[in-house]
N, C-alpha and C positions, 0 to 999 in steps of 0.2 A: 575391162571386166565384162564377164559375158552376163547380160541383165538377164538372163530368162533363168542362169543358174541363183543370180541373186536372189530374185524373188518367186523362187520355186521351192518344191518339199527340198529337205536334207536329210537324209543319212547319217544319223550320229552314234552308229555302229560300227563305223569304218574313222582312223587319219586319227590324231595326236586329241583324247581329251578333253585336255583345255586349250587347244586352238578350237575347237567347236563348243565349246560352252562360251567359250570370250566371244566367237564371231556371230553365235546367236544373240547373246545376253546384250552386246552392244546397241544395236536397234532396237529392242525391246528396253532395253534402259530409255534411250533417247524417247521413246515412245510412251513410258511410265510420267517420264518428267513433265511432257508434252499432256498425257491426260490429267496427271496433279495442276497443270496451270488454267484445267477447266473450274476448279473451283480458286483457285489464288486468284484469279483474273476477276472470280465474283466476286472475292471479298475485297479485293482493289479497289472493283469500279463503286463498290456498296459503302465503303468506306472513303472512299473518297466523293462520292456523289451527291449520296444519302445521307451519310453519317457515321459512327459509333454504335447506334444501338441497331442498324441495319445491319452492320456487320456482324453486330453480336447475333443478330437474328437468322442470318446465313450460316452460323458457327453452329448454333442452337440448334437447330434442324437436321444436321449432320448425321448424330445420331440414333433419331429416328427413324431417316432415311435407307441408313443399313442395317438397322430389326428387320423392314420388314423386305430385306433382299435375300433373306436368309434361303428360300425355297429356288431362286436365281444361281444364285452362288452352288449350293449343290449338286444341282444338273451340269453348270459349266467345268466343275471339277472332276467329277464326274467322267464326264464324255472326254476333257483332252487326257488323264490317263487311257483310258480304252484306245482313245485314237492313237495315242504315240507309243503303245503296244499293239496293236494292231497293225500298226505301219512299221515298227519293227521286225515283226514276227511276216511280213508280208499277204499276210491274208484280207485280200482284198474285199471279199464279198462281207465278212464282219465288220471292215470299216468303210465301209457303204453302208449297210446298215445303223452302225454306231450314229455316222455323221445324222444321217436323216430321221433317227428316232430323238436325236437330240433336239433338232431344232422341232417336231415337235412339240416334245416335253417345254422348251423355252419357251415356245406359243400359249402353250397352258397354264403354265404359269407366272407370264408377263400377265394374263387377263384376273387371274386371284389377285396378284400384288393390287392393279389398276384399280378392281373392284374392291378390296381390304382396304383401300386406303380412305376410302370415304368417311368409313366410320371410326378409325381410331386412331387419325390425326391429332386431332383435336384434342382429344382426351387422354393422348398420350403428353403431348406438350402440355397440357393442365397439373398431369399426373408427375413433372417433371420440376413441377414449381417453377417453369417460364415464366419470368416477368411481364407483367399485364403491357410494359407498353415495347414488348416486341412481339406478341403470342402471335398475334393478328397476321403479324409479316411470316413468321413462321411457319405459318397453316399456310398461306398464301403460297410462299414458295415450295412447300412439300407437294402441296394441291398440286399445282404445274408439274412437278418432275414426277409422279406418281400415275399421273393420265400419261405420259409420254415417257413412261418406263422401257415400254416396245421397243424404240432404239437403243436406249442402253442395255436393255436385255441382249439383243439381239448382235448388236456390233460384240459385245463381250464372249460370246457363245463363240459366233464367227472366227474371233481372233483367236480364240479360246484351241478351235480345231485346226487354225491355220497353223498356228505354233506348235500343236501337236503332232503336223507334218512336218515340223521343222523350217517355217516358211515366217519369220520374225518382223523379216523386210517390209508385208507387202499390209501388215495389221501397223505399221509404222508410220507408214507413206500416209493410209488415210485416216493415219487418227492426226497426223499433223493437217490436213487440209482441214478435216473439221474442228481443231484446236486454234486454225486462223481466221476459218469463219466464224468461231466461239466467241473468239475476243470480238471482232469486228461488230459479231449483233449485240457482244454484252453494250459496248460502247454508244452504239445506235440507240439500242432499247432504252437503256438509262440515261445520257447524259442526253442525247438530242429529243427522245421523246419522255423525258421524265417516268418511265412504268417503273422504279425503285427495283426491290428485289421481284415481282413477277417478271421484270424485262431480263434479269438472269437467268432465272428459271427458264424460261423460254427460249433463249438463245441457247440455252444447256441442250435443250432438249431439240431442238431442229438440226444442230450439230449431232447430236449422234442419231438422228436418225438418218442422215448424210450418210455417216461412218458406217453404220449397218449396211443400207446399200450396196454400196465402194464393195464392202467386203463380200457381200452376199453372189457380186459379179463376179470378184475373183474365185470363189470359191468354186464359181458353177461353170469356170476356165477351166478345173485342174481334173478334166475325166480321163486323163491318164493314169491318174492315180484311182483314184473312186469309181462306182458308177451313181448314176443319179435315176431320178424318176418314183412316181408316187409310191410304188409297192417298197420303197425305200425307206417312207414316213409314214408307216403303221406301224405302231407301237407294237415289239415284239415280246413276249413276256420275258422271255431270258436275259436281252440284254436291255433291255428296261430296268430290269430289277439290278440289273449291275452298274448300270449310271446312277442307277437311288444309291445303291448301296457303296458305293465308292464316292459318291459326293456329298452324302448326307452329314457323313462326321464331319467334312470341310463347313459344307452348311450348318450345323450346327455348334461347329467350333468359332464360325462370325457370329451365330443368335446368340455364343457364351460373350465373345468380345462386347458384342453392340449393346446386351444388357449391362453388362460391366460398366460400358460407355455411359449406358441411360443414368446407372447410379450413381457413377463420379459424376456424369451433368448437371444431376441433380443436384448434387452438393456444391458446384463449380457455379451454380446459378446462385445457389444461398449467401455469395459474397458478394452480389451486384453485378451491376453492369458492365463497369470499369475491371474486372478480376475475369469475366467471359470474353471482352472482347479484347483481351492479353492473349487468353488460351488458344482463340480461333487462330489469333496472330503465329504463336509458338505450333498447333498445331496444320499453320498451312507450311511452314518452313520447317515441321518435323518431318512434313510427308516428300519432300526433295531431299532432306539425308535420308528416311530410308528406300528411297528408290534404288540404288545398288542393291540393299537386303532384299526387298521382293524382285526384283531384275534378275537377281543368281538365283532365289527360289525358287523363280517359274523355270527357270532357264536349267534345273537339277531334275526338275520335276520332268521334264520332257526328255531330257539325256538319260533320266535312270529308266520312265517308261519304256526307250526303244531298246536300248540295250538288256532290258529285266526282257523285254519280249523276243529280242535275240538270244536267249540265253547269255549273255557276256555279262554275268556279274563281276570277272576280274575289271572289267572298263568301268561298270559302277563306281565299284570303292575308290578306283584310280581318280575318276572323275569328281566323284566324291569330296577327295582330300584337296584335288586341285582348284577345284571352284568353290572352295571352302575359304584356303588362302586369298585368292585372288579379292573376294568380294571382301573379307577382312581388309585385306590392304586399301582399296578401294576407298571403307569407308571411313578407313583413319583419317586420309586424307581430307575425305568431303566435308567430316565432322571440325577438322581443324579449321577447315576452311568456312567453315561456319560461326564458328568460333570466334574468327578474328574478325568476321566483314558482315557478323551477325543481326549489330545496329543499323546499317546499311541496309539490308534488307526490310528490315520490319519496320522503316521509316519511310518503306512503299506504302504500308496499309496504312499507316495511319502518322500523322503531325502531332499527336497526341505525346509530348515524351515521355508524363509518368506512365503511359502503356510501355512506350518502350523499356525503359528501363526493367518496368515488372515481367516482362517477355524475355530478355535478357537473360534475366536472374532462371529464370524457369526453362531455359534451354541449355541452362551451363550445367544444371543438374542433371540432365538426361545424357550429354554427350558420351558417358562412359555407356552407358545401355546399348548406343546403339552399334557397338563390337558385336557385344553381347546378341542382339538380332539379330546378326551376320550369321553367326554360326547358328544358330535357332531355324532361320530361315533356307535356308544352303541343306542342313540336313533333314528334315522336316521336309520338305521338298524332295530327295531322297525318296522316303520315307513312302509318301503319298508317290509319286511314280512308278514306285513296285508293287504299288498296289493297298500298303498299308496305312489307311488314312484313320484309323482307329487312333491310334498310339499319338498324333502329332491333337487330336481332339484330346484327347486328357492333359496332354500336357500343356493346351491354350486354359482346359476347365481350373485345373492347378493353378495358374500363373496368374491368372485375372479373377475367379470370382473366388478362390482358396484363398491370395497372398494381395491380391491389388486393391480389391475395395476393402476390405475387414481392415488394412493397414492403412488407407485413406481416409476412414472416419475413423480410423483412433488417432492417427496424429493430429486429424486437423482438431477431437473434442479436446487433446492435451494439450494443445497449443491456444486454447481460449486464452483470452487476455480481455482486459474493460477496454484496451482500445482495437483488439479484433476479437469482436465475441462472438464469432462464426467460426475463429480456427484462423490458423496459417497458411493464406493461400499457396506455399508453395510446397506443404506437405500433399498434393496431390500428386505434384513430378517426383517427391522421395518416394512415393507409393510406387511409382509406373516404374523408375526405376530397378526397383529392388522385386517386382514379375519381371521384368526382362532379365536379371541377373540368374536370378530362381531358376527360370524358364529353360534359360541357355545350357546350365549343368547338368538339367531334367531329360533334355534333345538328345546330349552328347552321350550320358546312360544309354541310354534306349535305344542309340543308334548303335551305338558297339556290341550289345545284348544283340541282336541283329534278327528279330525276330521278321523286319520286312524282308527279307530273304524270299519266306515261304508265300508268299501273297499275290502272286502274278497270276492275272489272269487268263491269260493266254496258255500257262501253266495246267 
C-alpha cells in the first residue's frame, strides 16, 4: 500500500461513494474509540484506585467541562467545512488562508476558556448540587484540564483540518500514540504516585498536548496542498466571519446539549452517589456505541463539504443514502453487541454489582436510540458540510432542552415513591431516549425539505 497516498489529502469527488466514506470513516472510527478510552481509562484507573465516589467525581465534571468548550467547538466546525470546500472547489489561496485564521481564532480562544475557568468552576459544581464529598475532586480535575485546554484545543482544530483534507489516517496514528501514553501516565500518576483524579487530569492533558504537536508537524508537511506563513494568520474579516458563522450554530448547538447535560446532572446528583457513579459507568460505554454515529457524521460532513464545493450534489445525496445505511448497520450490530457482553464491560469500572446491575437496566433502555443517532447524525452531518449548520442547531435545541429535560423531571416527580422520593432513577434514559427518537424523524424532515442545498459557501 503506498503510505504517502494513505496518509495524505483525499479526493472525495472522484471513485464509488461509499467506498470513500467506509475508507475515511474507518480510521477515524478507530480513532473516536481510541479518544473515548481517554476518559474510560480515567474512570477505570479512579474507580479502581480511588474509589466510587472518584469516579463519580470524574463523571461529574464531564459536564462542565463541555459548557465551557462551546467557543472551541465553533471555530473547529467552523473551519473543517470551509477546508473540505475549499479543497473541493480547489482554491488554494482561500484554504491557506481558512487553515491559518483558524488556528488563530483556536489560539484566542483556548486563552478565554483557560482564563473563564477560574471563576466558574466552582460555582457551577455548587450550582449543580455536587455532592460535598466529591465537589472538591471535581474542581480539582476541571482545574487541571482547563489550564491545559491548549492541547486539546489545538490537536482538535488540527485533526479537525486534516480530515477536511481528507487525510483521516494521519489524526489517527497520533491520537493512538498519545491514547497509549494516556493510559501509561494515568496508571503512573494514580496507582504508583497516589495524585487520585488530579494524576488523570494530567496525564489527559500532556497526552494531548503530544497529540497537537504530532499533528501540527504534519500539517506544516503538506505545502503541496496549502501555503503557509504569517500573513496566513491575520485574521481576515470575511472569512473570519464565515468560521463564526458556520461554527457557531454547532457551537451553540453543544452550549444547548451541555446545559441539557448540567440540568439532568443536576437531577442525576439528587439521587446520590451510587445512582452517578452507574451513569458515569453507562455513560462511558454509551460513548463506544456511539462512535460509528459520530464516525459517519464527521465522515458525511467532509464528503458533502467537497463534493457541495465541486458542485456534485448528485454524489451528495448518493453519498448521503449510502453512509446513511452503512452506519445504521454498523450500529445494530455494536449495540447488540453490547447488549449481550454489556455486564462484562461495566465490571471494568467497578466490583460494585448493585452498580452494575443499575447500569444494565439503564443501557437496555437506550439501545433502541442509538439507530435512531445513526441517521440523526449521517444526515445532520450532510447538513453542516453544505454549509447549513442552522437547521441541525434547532433540531439539537428541539431534542434536548424542548423534549429531554421537561420529560426528565416529569417523570422522575411522578415516579416519587416513600422508598425513592427523588423519582425513578431510570426515567432519565426514558427521557434521553424518546430526544433521540424525536430528534431522528426531526433530521429526516429537513433533510428531504433540502434547504441545505443553497448553503455553499464557495457558491
Amino acid at each position: 500500500m503506498n503510505l504517502k497516498k494513505l496518509f495524505g489529502a483525499t479526493d472525495m469527488t472522484e471513485g464509488s461513494p461509499a467506498g470513500k466514506i467506509v475508507a475515511f470513516t474507518v480510521p477515524m472510527l478507530i480513532g473516536n474509540v481510541a479518544q473515548q478510552l481517554y476518559g474510560t481509562v480515567d474512570s477505570i484507573v479512579v474507580g479502581r484506585y480511588v474509589g466510587d465516589n472518584a469516579l463519580a467525581a470524574v463523571g461529574s465534571a464531564s459536564p462542565v467541562f463541555n459548557l465551557l468548550l462551546v467557543l472551541f467547538v465553533g471555530v473547529a466546525t467552523g473551519a473543517g467545512i470551509m477546508v473540505s470546500q475549499y479543497y473541493g472547489a480547489k482554491d488554494r489561496e482561500n484554504l491557506s488562508k481558512t487553515i491559518g485564521i483558524s488556528l488563530t481564532l483556536i489560539f484566542i480562544v483556548s486563552l478565554i476558556i483557560s482564563f473563564s475557568a477560574i471563576f466558574v468552576t466552582k460555582p457551577m459544581l455548587r450550582l449543580l448540587n455536587t455532592p460535598e464529598s466529591i465537589i472538591d475532586w471535581c474542581a480539582e480535575y476541571l482545574y487541571i484540564l482547563f489550564y491545559g485546554v491548549i492541547g486539546l484545543a489545538f490537536y482538535n482544530i488540527l485533526s479537525g483540518i486534516l480530515r477536511g483534507l481528507g487525510d483521516s489516517f494521519s489524526a489517527l496514528l497520533y491520537l493512538l500514540i498519545a491514547c497509549i501514553l494516556n493510559i501509561g501516565l494515568d496508571i503512573f500518576f494514580v496507582a504508583s504516585l497516589g495524585m487520585g483524579v488530579a494524576g488523570v487530569a494530567l496525564a489527559t492533558v500532556i497526552a494531548q498536548v503530544i497529540s497537537a504537536v504530532l499533528s501540527m508537524l504534519k500539517l506544516m508537511r503538506m505545502k503541496d496542498i496549502f501555503d503557509t506563513g504569517t500573513r496566513y494568520l491575520r485574521l481576515e474579516k470575511r472569512l473570519s466571519l464565515n468560521v463564526l458563522r458556520l461554527g457557531l450554530p454547532s457551537g451553540i448547538t453543544q452550549a444547548i446539549f451541555s446545559m441539557a447535560m448540567l440540568l439532568v446532572q443536576s437531577l442525576t446528583n439528587s439521587f446520590g452517589e451510587a445512582v452517578i457513579a452507574a451513569n458515569v459507568i453507562v455513560m462511558r460505554v454509551d460513548g463506544f456505541a456511539m462512535m460509528p454515529n459520530f464516525s459517519f457524521g464527521t465522515a458525511m460532513t467532509t464528503f458533502a463539504g467537497q463534493n457541495v464545493g465541486a458542485g456534485r450534489l448528485d454524489r451528495v445525496k448518493k453519498g448521503a443514502r449510502d453512509g446513511t445505511l452503512i452506519s445504521t448497520a454498523t450500529t445494530i450490530v455494536l449495540t447488540a453487541a453490547i447488549l449481550i457482553f454489556g455486564r462484562y464491560l461495566m465490571r471494568i469500572f467497578t466490583e460494585t454489582e448493585e452498580l452494575v446491575t443499575l447500569a444494565m437496566k439503564m443501557m437496555m433502555i437506550l439501545a433502541a436510540g442509538y439507530v435512531a443517532m445513526s441517521v440523526t447524525q449521517c444526515l445532520s452531518g450532510v447538513m453542516r458540510g453544505a454549509g447549513d449548520t442552522m437547521t441541525p442547531m434547532w433540531i439539537s435545541l428541539i431534542s434536548t432542552v424542548v423534549i429531554r429535560v421537561p420529560v426528565a423531571y416529569l417523570l422522575a416527580y411522578l415516579s416519587k415513591t416513600p422508598e425513592n422520593p427523588q423519582g425513578e432513577p431510570l426515567t432519565l434514559f426514558i427521557s434521553l431516549l424518546a430526544s433521540w427518537l424525536i430528534g431522528a424523524a426531526i433530521t429526516v424532515i429537513a433533510y428531504r425539505r433540502g434547504k441545505w442545498k443553497k448553503r455553499s459557501i464557495v457558491a
